[in-house]
C-alpha positions in Angstrom: -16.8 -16.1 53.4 -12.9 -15.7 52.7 -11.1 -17.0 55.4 -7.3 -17.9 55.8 -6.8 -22.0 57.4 -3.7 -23.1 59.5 -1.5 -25.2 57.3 -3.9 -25.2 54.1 -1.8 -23.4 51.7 1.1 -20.8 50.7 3.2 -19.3 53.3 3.8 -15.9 53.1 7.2 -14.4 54.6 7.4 -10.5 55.3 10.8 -9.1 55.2 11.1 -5.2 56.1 14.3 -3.3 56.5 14.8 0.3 57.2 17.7 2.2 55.2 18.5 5.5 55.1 16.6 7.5 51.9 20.0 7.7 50.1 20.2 4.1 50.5 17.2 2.7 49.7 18.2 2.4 46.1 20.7 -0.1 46.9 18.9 -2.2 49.0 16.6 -2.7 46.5 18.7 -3.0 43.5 20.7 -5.8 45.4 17.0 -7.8 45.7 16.5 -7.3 41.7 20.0 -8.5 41.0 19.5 -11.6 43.7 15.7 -11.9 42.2 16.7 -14.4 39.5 18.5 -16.6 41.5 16.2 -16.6 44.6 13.4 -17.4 42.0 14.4 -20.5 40.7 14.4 -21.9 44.3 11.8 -25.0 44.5 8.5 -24.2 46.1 8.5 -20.7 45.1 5.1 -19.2 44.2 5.6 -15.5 43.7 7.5 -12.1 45.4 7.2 -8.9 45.1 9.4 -5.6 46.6 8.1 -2.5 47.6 9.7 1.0 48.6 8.3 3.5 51.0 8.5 7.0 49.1 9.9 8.6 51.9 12.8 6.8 51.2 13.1 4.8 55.0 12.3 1.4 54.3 11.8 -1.9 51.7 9.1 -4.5 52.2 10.0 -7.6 50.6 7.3 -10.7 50.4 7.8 -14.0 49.3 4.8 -17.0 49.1 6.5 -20.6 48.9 3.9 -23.3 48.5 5.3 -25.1 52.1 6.5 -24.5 55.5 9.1 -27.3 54.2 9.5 -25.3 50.6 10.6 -21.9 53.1 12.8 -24.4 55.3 14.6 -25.7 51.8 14.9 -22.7 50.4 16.6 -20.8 53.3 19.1 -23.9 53.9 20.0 -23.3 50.2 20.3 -19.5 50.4 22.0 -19.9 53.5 24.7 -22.7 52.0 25.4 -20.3 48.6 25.8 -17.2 51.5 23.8 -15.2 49.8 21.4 -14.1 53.4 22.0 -14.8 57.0 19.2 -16.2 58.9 
């Protein structure tokens, strides 16, 4: 049986933001054109973006390999300014 064990792996972080439809296409070309650089942060695993196709709202997920991979790679987002915690 599958089953998903406390500590034992990836961490997954769900980010959602609403927009307004004629906005959503910013909000998601700003992720691409921050994708690169976010990317080449240790401890990242993989990410993925996805749009709603009414237009309202991005869903953003990230897997790090650690609790202390996420913690590092916010605290270097964070000190570069590119997101607010």
């Amino acid at each position: 049986m599958i089953s998903i064990a406390r500590d034992s792996g990836p961490v997954t972080v769900i980010n959602s933001f609403a927009c307004e439809p004629e906005q959503q296409e910013n909000l998601v070309t700003a992720w691409r054109d921050a994708a690169a650089e976010l990317g080449a942060l240790p401890g990242i695993v993989s990410a993925a973006l996805h749009r709603t196709l009414d237009g309202t709202r991005v869903v953003n997920y990230v897997q790090v390999r650690s609790v202390e991979g996420l913690l590092r790679s916010h605290h270097q987002v964070r000190n570069a300014g590119r997101a607010r915690l």
